[in-house]
C-alpha atoms as one frame of an Amber mdcrd trajectory, in Angstrom:
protein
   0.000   0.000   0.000   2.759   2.140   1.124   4.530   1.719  -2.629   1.280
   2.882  -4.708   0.625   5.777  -2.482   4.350   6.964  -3.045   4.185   5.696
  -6.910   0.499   6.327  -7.961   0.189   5.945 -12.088  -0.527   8.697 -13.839
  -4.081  10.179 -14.673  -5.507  10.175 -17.734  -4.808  14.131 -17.956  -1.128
  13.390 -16.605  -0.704  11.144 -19.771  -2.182  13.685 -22.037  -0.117  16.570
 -20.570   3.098  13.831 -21.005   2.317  13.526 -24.534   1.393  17.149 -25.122
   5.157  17.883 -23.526   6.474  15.288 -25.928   5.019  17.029 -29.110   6.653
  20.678 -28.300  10.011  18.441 -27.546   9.486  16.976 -31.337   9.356  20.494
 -32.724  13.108  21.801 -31.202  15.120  18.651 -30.704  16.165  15.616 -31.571
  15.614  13.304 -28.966  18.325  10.244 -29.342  18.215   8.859 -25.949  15.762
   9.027 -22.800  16.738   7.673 -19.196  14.145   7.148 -16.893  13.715   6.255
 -12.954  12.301   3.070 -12.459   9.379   4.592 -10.625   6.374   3.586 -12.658
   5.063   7.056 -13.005   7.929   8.436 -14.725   8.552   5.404 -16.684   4.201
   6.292 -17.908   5.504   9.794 -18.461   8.310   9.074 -20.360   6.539   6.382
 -22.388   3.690   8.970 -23.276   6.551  11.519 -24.264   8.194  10.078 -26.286
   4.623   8.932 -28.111   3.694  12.664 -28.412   7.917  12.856 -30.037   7.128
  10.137 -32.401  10.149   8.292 -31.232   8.208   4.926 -31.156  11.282   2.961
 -31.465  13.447   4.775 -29.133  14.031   2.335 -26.124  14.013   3.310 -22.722
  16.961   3.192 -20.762  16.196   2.633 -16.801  18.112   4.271 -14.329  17.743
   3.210 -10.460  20.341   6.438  -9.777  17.379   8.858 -11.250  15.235   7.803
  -8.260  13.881  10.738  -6.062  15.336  11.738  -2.594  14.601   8.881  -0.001
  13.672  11.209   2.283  10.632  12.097   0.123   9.654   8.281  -0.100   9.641
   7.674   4.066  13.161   7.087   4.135  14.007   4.143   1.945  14.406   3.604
  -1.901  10.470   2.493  -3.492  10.110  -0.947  -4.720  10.513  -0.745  -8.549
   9.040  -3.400 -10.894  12.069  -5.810 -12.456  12.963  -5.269 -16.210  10.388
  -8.687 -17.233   7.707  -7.020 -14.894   8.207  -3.542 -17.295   8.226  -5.219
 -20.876   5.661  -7.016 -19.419   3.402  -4.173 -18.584   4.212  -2.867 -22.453
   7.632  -0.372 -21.943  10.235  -0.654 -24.570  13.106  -1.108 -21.894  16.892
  -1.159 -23.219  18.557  -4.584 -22.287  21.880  -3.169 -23.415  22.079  -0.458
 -21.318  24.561  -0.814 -18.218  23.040   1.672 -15.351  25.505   3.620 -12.971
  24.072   1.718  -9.679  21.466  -0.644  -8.381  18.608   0.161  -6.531  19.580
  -1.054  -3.454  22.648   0.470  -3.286  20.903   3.912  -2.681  21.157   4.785
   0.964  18.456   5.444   3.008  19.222   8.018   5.019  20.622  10.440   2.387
  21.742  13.863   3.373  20.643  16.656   0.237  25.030  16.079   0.249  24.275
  12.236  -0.469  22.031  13.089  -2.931  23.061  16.307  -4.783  26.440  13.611
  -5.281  24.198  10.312  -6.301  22.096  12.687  -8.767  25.346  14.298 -10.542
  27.177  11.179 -10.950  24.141   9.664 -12.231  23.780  12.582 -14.776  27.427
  11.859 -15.922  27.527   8.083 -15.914  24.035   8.867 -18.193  25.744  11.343
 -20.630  28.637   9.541 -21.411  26.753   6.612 -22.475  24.816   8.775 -24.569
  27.852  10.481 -26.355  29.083   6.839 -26.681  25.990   5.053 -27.901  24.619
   7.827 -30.254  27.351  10.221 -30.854  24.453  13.024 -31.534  21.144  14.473
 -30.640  19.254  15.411 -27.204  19.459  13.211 -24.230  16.133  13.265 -22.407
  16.668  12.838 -18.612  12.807  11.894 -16.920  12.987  11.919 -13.253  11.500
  13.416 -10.146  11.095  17.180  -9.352  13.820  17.209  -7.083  16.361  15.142
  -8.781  16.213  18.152 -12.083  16.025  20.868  -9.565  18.797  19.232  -7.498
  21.022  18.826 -10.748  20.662  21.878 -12.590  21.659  23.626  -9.187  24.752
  21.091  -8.623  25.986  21.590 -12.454  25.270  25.578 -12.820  25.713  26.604
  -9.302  28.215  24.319  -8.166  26.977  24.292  -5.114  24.723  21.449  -2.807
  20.972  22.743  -2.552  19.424  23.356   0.948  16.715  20.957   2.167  14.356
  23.808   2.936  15.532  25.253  -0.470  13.953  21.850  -1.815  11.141  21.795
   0.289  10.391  25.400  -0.895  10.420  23.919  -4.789   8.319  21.269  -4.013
   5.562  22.983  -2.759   5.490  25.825  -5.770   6.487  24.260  -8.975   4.368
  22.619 -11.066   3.458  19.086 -12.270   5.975  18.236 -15.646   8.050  21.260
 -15.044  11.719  20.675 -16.313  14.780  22.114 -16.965  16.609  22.289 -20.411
  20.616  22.047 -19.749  23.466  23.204 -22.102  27.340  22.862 -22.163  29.842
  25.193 -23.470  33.037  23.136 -22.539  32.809  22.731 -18.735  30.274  25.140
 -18.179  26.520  24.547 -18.115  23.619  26.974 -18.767  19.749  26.157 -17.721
  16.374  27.120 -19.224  12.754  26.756 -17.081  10.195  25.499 -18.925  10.977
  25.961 -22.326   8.192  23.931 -23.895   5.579  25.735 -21.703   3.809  28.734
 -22.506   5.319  32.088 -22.181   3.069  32.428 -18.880   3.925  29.817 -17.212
   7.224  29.938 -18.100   7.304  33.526 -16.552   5.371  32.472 -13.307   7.765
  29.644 -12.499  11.122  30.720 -13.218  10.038  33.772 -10.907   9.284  31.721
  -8.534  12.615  29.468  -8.758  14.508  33.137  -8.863  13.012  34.113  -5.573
  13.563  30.617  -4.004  17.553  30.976  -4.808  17.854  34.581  -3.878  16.732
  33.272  -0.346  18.766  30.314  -0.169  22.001  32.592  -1.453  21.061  34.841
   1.309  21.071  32.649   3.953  23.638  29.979   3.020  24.402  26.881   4.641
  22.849  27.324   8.322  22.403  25.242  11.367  18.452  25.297  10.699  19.021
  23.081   7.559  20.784  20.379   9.886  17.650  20.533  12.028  15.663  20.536
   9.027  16.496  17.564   7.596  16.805  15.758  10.355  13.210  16.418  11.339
  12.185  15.680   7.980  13.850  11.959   7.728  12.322  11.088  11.445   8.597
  12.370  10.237   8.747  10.556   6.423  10.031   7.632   8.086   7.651   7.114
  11.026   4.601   8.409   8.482   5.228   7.524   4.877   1.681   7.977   3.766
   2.025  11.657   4.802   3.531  12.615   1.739   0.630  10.947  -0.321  -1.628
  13.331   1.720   0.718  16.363   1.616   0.665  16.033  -2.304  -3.127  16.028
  -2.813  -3.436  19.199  -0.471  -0.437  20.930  -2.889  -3.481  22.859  -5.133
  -0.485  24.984  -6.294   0.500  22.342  -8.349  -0.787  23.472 -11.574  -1.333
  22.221 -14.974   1.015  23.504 -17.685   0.002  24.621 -21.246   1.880  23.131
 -24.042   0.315  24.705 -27.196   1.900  25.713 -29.882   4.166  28.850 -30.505
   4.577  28.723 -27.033   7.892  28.706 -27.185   8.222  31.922 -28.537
């Protein structure tokens, strides 16, 4: 019970929304690889983007080190279906594919340090199998929330993000936000939300600016020791908190994909 409250499938208007994403990523890249957490909803979301891409025979590669923060799942890495369960259940999964690390080597009582580390090395051991199994073209990186906020701040700001820094994200950005990254020789430049409307895209990344003006501010503090460790003792004791938590979040919005509005 515990795993399909943390895991839930998608809706029927989260698949549509996953496709809709998928058809404004068709129209400004190439999309030659997609990794995936082995959490079912983002291996539904990935499936439906890359449907709404047209990349029908693009397999998906399954990475256990894309899995969210375990202290967002009550303190221990989910239970993930096994690669017979998934072609079972109709994904394309990669059997070639060698991923950085198993589930259960993920620890369960990661620090944002632990994690911040897991989720770059992850990103790395993820890109250079791109570069060596396709040579060209996007990669498409479908995780959790956290794990693209968590990166794009680890590979543009150098830096580890703050847990209430995270726990400020979570609660403000929306469902299928993400985060397009770019590298010009060792240094990496992000975009919010480029395949959402213009709106949107100027709601959120206001948001995200305001978050990381506060967290710059304040820096690493003795608060976000307490913080975290308050945070691992409740989502451990209560996992089904965070299934209640997340329906009470009505600022989690819906994003527009139309057309032109990337412009």
């Amino acid at each position: 019970m515990d795993d399909y409250l943390s895991d839930t499938p998608l809706t029927v208007r989260g698949q549509q929304d996953a496709k809709a994403l998928g058809s404004r990523l068709k129209e400004l890249h190439n999309a030659t690889s997609i990794y995936v957490s082995p959490l079912y909803r983002c291996l539904e979301t990935a499936r439906m983007i890359a449907e709404g891409a047209g990349l029908h025979d693009l397999e998906l590669k399954v990475e256990p080190g894309l899995m969210e923060w375990t202290v967002t799942s009550g303190g221990k890495a989910p239970t993930v279906l096994s690669h017979q369960e998934l072609v079972v259940a109709g994904f394309k999964i990669s059997r070639e594919y060698k991923p950085s690390m198993k589930a259960s080597d993920i620890n369960d009582r990661e620090t944002t340090r632990d994690y911040s580390r897991r989720s770059e090395v992850t990103f790395k051991h993820c890109l250079r199998d791109h570069e060596l199994t396709t040579g060209e073209g996007t990669m498409l990186v479908v995780a959790h929330q956290l794990t693209v906020l968590t990166l794009s701040i680890s590979l543009v700001d150098s830096r580890i993000p703050f847990v209430l820094e995270l726990l400020q994200h979570g609660a403000k950005l929306p469902y299928l936000g993400h985060v397009r990254l770019s590298r010009d020789g060792h240094l990496w430049d992000q975009e919010f939300l480029v395949f959402a409307s213009k709106g949107d895209r100027e709601k959120y990344t206001e948001v995200y600016r305001k978050v990381q003006q506060m967290s710059r501010r304040m820096g690493y503090k003795y608060w976000d020791t307490v913080a975290y460790f308050a945070l691992n003792a409740v989502f451990t004791r209560f996992p089904s908190l965070l299934f209640y938590l997340a329906k009470g979040k009505t600022c989690w919005t819906r994003l527009s994909f139309q057309e032109g509005s990337c412009s």
